[in-house]
Every structure is written in C-alpha cells, then in structure tokens.
C-alpha positions in Angstrom: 91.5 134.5 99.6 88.5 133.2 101.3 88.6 131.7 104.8 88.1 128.3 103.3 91.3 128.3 101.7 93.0 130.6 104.6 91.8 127.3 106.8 93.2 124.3 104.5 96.8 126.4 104.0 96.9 126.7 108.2 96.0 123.2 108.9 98.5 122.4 106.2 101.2 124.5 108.0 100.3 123.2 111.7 100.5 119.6 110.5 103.4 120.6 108.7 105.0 121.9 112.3 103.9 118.9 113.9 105.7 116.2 112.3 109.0 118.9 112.7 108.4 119.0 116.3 108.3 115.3 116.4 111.6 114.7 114.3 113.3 116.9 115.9 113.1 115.4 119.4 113.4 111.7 117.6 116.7 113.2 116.5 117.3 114.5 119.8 116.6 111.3 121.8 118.7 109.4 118.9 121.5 111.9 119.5 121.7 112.3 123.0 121.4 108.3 123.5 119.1 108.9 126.1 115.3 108.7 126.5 113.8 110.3 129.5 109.8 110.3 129.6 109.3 113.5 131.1 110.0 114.8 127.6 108.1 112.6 125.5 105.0 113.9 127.9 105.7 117.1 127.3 106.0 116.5 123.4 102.5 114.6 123.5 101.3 117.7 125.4 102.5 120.0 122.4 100.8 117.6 119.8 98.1 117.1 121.5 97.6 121.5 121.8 97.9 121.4 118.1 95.5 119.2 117.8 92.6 120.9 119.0 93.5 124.4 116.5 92.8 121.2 113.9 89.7 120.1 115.5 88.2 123.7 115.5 89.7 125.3 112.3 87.7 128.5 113.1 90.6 129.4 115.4 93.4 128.9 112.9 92.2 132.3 110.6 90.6 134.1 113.7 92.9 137.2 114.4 94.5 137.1 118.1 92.8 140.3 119.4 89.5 138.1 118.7 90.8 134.7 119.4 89.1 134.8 123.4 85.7 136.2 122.3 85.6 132.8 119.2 87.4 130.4 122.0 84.0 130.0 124.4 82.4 128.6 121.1 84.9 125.7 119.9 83.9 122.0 119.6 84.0 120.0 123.1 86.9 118.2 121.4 88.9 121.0 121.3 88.3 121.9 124.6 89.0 118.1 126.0 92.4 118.3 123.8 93.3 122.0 125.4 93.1 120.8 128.6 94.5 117.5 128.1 97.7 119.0 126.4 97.8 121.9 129.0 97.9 119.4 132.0 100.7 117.0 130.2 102.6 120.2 129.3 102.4 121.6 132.9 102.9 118.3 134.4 105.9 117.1 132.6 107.9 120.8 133.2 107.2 120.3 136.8 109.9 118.1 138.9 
C-alpha cells in the first residue's frame, strides 16, 4: 500500500472520529439537559487538533518514533491549528 492511499484511509478515519466525538457530546448535552460552554471549548479544542493532522497529511502515516523529527516541517496552518486547539483544550480544563 503506498502512502498515498495509507493518507486518504487516515484522513478518512480521523474525519470519521470527528463527527463521533461531536455526536457523542450532542447526545450528551441532549441527555444531561444541560449545556455548559466550558465543554463545548474543549470539544472545539479537540476538532480543531484533528484538524491540523488533516491539514498536514504527512503526519497521519509518519510512525511516532519519527513524528518530532517530520513535526518542525508542517504547513503554518497546522501549526496555527495546534496551537489554537492546545490553548482552547488547556483553557477550558482549567477552572
């Protein structure tokens, strides 16, 4: 399998995770009746993360022992979206 394919069957599976992640807690805010926006921060954080693996598919079939030495080369997107979805994820957990 070539890494083209190895890249359209991730992004497939991240997108796939990301809608799940967002049902689930639409479920949850339906269930629990209650809607608190720390939560939907953190949730925005999370899709936001995912994101930037889609913006820079080179990281979705790079192994994780090599994942730092291929992360100081990813799109400025990517990097905008990591640190975007680490401050909203950090932010939101803190109270």
């Amino acid at each position: 399998m070539n890494s083209g394919d190895k890249i359209k069957r991730n992004s497939n599976y991240l997108k796939i995770f990301m809608v799940f992640i967002f049902l689930v807690k639409i479920i949850e805010i339906y269930q629990a009746d209650a809607f608190e926006f720390r939560d939907l921060i953190s949730i925005i954080g999370v899709l936001i993360l995912f994101t930037g693996f889609l913006l820079s598919p080179v990281l979705l079939v790079t192994p994780i022992k090599e994942l730092f030495k291929v992360f100081s080369n990813v799109s400025s997107q990517s990097n905008s979206c990591f640190t975007l979805g680490l401050l909203l994820v950090i932010f939101s957990g803190s109270s």
